[in-house]
Backbone bond lengths (Angstrom), bond angles and torsions (degrees), N, CA, C in turn:
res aa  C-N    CA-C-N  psi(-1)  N-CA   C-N-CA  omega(-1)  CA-C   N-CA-C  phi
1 X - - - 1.449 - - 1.528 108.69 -
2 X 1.580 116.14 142.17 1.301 102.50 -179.84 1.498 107.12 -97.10
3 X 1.602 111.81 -165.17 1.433 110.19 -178.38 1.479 84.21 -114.79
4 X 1.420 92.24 157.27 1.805 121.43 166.91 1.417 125.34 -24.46
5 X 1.155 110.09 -44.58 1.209 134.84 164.83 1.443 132.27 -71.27
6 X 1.579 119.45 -35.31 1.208 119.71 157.77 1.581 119.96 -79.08
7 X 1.748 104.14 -33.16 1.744 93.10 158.31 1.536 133.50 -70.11
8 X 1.512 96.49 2.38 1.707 98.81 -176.73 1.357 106.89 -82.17
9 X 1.120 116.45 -40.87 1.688 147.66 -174.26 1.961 104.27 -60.97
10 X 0.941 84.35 -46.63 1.650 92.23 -168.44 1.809 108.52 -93.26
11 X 1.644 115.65 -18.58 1.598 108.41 175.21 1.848 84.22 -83.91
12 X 0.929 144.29 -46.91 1.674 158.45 -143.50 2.028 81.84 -76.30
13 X 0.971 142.85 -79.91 1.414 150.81 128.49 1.511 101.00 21.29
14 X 1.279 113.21 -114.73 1.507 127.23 158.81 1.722 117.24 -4.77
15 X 0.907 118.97 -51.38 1.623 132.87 -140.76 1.341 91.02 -92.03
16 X 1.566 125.87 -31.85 1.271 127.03 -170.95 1.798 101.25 -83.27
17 X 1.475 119.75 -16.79 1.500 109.74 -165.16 1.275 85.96 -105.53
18 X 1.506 129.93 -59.90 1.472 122.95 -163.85 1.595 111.98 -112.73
19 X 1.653 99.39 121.87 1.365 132.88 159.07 1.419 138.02 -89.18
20 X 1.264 129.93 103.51 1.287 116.92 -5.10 1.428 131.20 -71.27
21 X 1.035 138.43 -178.50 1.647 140.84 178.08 1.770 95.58 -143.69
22 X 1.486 101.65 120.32 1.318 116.33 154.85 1.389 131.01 -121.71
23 X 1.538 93.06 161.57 1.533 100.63 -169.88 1.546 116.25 -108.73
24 X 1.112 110.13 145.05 1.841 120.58 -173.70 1.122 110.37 -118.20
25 X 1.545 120.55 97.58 1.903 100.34 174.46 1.690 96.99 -103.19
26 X 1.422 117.37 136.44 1.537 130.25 161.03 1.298 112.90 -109.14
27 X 1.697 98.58 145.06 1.245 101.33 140.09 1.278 151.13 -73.49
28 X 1.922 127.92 118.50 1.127 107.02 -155.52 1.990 88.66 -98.23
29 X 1.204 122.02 17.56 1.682 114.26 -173.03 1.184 107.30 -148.51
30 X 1.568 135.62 150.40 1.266 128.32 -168.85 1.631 90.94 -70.31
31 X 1.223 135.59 -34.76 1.789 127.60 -158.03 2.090 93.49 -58.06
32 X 1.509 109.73 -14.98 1.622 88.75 -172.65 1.750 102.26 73.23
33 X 1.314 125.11 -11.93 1.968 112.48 168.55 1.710 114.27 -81.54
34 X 1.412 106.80 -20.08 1.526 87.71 173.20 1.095 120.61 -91.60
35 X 1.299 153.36 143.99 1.492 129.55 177.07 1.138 99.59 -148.55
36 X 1.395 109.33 132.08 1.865 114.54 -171.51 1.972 87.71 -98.11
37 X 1.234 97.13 149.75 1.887 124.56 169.28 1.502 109.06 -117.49
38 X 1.591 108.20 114.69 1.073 105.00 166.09 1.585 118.67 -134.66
39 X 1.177 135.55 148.49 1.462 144.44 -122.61 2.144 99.03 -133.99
40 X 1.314 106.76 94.56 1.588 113.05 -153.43 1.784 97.41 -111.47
41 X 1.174 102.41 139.07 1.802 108.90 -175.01 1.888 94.31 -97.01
42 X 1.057 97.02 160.07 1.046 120.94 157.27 1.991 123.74 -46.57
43 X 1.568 106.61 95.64 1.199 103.74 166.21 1.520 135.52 -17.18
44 X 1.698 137.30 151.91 1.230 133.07 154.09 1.252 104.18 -124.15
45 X 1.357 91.22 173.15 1.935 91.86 -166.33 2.001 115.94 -75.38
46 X 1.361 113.13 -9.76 1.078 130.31 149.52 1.288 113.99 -43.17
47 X 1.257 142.36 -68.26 1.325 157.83 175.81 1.446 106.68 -61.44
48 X 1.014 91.52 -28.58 2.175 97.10 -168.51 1.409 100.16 -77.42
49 X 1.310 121.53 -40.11 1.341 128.56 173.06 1.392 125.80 -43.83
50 X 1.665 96.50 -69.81 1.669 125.08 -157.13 1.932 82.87 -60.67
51 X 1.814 113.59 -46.00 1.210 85.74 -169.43 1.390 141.78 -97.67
52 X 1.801 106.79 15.06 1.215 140.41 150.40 1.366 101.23 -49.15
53 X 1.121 124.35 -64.90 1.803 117.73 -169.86 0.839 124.57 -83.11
54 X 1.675 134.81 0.30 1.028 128.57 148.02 1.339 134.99 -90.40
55 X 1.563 111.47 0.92 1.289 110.04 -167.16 1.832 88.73 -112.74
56 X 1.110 119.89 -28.54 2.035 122.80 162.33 1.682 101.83 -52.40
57 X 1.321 131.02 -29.11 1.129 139.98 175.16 1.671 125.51 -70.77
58 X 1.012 80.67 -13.27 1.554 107.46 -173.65 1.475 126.32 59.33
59 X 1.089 101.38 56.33 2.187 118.38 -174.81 1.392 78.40 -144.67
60 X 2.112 100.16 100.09 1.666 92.15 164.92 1.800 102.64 -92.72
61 X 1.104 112.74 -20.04 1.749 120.78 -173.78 1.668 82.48 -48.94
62 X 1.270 109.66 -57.15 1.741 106.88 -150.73 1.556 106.66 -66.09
63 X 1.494 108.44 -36.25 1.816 121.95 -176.54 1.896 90.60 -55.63
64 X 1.750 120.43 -65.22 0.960 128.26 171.09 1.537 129.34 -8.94
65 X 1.704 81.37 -86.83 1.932 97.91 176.15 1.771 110.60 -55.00
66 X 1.196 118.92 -24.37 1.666 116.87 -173.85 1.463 96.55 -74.90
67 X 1.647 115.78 -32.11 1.676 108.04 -166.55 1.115 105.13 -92.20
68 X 1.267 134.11 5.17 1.325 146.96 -161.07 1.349 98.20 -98.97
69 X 1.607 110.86 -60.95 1.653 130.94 -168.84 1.593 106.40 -70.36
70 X 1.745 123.28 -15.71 1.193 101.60 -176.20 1.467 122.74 -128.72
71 X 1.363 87.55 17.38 1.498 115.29 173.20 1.484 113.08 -110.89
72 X 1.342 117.20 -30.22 1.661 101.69 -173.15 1.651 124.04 -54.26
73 X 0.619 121.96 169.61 1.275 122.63 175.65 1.488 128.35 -158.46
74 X 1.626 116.88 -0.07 1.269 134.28 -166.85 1.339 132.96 160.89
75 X 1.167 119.82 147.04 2.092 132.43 -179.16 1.217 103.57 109.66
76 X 1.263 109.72 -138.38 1.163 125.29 -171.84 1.509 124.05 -67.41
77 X 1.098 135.86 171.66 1.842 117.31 -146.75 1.431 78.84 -104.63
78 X 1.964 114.96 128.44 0.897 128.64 136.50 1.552 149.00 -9.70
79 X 1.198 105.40 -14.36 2.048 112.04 -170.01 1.315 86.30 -123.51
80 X 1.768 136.28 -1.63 1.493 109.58 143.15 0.834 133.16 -51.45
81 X 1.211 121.82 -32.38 1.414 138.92 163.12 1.375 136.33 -63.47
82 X 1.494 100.12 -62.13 1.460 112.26 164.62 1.633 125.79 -52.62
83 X 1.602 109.73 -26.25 0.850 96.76 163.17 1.445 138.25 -119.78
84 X 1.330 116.59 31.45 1.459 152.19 161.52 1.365 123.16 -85.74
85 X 1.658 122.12 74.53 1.411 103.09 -167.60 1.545 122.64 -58.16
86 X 1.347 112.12 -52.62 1.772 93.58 159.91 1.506 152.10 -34.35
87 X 1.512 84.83 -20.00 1.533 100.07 -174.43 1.838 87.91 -106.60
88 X 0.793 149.68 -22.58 1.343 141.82 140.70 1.638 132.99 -67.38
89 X 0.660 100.95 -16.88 1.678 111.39 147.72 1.282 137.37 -68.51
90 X 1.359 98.82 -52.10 1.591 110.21 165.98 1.810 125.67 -61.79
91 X 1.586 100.67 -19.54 1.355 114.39 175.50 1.867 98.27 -62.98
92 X 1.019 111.46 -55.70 1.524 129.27 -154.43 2.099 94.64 -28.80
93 X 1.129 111.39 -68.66 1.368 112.30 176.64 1.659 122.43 -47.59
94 X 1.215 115.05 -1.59 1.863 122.09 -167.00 1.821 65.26 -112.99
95 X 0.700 137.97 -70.62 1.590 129.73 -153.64 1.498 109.49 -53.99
96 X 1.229 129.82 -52.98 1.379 143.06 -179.50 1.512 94.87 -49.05
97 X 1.835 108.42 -67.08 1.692 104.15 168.15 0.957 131.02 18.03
98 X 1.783 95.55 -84.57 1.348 131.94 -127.16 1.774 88.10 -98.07
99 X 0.928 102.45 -45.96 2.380 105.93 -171.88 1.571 98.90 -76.22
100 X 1.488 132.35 -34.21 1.111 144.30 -167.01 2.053 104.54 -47.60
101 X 1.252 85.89 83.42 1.757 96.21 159.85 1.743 108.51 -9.06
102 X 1.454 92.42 142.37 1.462 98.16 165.91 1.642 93.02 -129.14
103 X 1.717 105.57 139.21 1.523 93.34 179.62 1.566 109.32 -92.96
104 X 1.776 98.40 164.37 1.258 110.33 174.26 1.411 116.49 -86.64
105 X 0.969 113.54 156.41 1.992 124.63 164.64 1.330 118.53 -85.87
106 X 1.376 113.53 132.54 1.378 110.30 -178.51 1.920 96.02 -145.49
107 X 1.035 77.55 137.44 1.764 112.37 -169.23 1.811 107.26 -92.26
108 X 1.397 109.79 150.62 1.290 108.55 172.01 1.246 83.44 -112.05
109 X 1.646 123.76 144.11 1.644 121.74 152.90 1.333 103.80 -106.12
């Protein structure tokens, strides 16, 4: 786990290459004191796909861990997670988030 300070350094880092850059804090323990930070780029439609079909498939862990693996980009090491099913579970709703359509406006003239 890093300290505060080395994740400040490294989203500040990050933030300058990828637009947007988001942040994920989990819980990796029911007490809520450990909390892993992890530092996620902006989806491509490659990724948008693979994890469309796996989660219509019905394996959201697997839709999850794929959006997890191809988005990270920084903080704290990834396979805290991955290998924490609670703490990978709890991702599942930041993922939906994140792909979740925004609608367009359409006008009659």
């Amino acid at each position: 786990m890093k300290t505060e300070e080395e994740l400040k350094t490294i989203k500040e880092a990050l933030s300058a290459v990828h637009k947007p850059l988001y942040t994920l804090e989990i819980d990796l323990e029911d007490d809520e004191m450990t909390i892993a930070t992890i530092y996620l780029k902006k989806y491509d439609r490659i990724t948008l796909s693979a994890v469309q079909k796996l989660a219509t498939s019905g394996d959201a862990l697997k839709a999850t861990e794929a959006f997890l693996k191809a988005t990270y980009v920084g903080g704290d090491d990834l396979s805290l997670v991955l290998n924490n099913l609670d703490a990978l579970r709890s991702c599942e709703q930041a993922v939906v988030d994140m792909i979740s359509v925004k609608a367009a406006k359409l006008s009659k003239n």
